[in-house]
N, C-alpha and C positions, 0 to 999 in steps of 0.2 A: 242648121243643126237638127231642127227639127225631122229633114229627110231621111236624114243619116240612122234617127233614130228611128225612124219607120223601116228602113230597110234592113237595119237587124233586128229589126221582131221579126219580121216575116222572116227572114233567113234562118232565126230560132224558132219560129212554131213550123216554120215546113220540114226540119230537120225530126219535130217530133213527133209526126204522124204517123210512125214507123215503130218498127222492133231493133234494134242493136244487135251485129253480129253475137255478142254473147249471151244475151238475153235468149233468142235462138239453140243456139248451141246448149243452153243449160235447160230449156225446156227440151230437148234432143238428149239428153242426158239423163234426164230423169225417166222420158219414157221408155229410154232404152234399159233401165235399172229397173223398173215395171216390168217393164214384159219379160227381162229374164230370172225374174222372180215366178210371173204365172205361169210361163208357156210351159215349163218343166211341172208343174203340179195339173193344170189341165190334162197334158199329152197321159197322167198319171192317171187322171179321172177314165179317161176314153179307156187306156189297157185295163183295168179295174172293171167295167164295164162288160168290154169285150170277155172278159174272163169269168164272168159268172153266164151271161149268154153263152157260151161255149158249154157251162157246167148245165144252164136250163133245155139248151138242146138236145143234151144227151142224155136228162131225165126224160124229156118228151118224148124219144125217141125208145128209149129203155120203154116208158108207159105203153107205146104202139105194139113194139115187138115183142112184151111179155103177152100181152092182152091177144095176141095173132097165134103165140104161143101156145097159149091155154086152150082156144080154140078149135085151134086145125090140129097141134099134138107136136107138133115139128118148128122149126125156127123156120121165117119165110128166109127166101133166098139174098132179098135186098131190105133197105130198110123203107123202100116207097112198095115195096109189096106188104109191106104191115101195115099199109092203109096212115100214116102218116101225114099228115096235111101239112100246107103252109110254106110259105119262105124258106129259108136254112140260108144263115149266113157259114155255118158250121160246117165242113166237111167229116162224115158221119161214117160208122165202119159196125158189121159184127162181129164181136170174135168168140171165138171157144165151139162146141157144139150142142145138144140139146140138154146134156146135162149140166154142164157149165159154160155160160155164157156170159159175156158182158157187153156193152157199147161203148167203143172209142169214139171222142172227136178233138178236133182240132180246128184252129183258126188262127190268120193272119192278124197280128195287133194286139194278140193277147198274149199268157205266157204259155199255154197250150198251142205254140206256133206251127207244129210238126207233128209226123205222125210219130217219129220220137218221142216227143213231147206232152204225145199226148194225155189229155181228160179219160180217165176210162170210168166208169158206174158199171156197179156190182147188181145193184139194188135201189128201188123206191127211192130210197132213203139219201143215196147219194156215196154208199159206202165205194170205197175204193173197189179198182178189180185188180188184182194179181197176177193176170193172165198178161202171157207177151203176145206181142202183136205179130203174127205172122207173116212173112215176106209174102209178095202176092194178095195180100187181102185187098180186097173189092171195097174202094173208098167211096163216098156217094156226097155228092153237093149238089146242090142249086142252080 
């Protein structure tokens, strides 16, 4: 008798060295409840993100080509001839002429997607520009 009962212990504790299919499945369950709970607020953080970058690039770039403006008297031709530095995730544009001007940009992942779409700066400040974008205008990136 005594065998018998040795061979179901061992047949019960090797049985429990493990996870149970459901046990599994419910940890599977949960993290899938998780993640489609963050992934949607994260993917939110990144375009949030990308959308104020799009707005600092085209102060930065307002800053270059006012300051080239003041200058030489005239709008340069591009916006890396106003002496601009640095990366640009942003693809950047000028528009209007020496008396009224503003700077467009645009980027993938934000909600300035297009040049439709685009971010335009008036001013310093950030104020909006009024101006449409002209077919043909000279877009500039990185």
């Amino acid at each position: 008798m005594s065998t018998l009962m040795q061979r179901l212990r061992s047949a019960q504790t090797s049985r429990e060295n493990g996870f149970t299919f459901m046990e599994v499945l419910v940890a599977m369950l949960i993290i899938g409840i998780i993640a489609a709970i963050a992934v949607p607020a994260w993917a939110g953080h990144i375009k949030s993100g990308n959308d104020v970058q799009v707005q600092a690039e085209a102060l930065n770039a307002y800053s270059a080509v006012g300051s080239y403006k003041y200058s030489a008297g005239t709008l340069p031709e591009t916006i890396a001839e106003s002496g601009m530095r640095g990366t640009r995730d942003a693809t950047l544009a000028i528009i209007g002429n020496d008396d009224d001007w503003c700077i467009a940009a645009f980027m993938e992942g934000s909600k300035y997607e297009s040049a439709e779409d685009a971010y335009k700066v008036a001013d310093g400040s950030g104020q909006a520009c009024e101006l449409t974008i002209p077919a043909g205008t000279r877009w500039e990136s990185d």
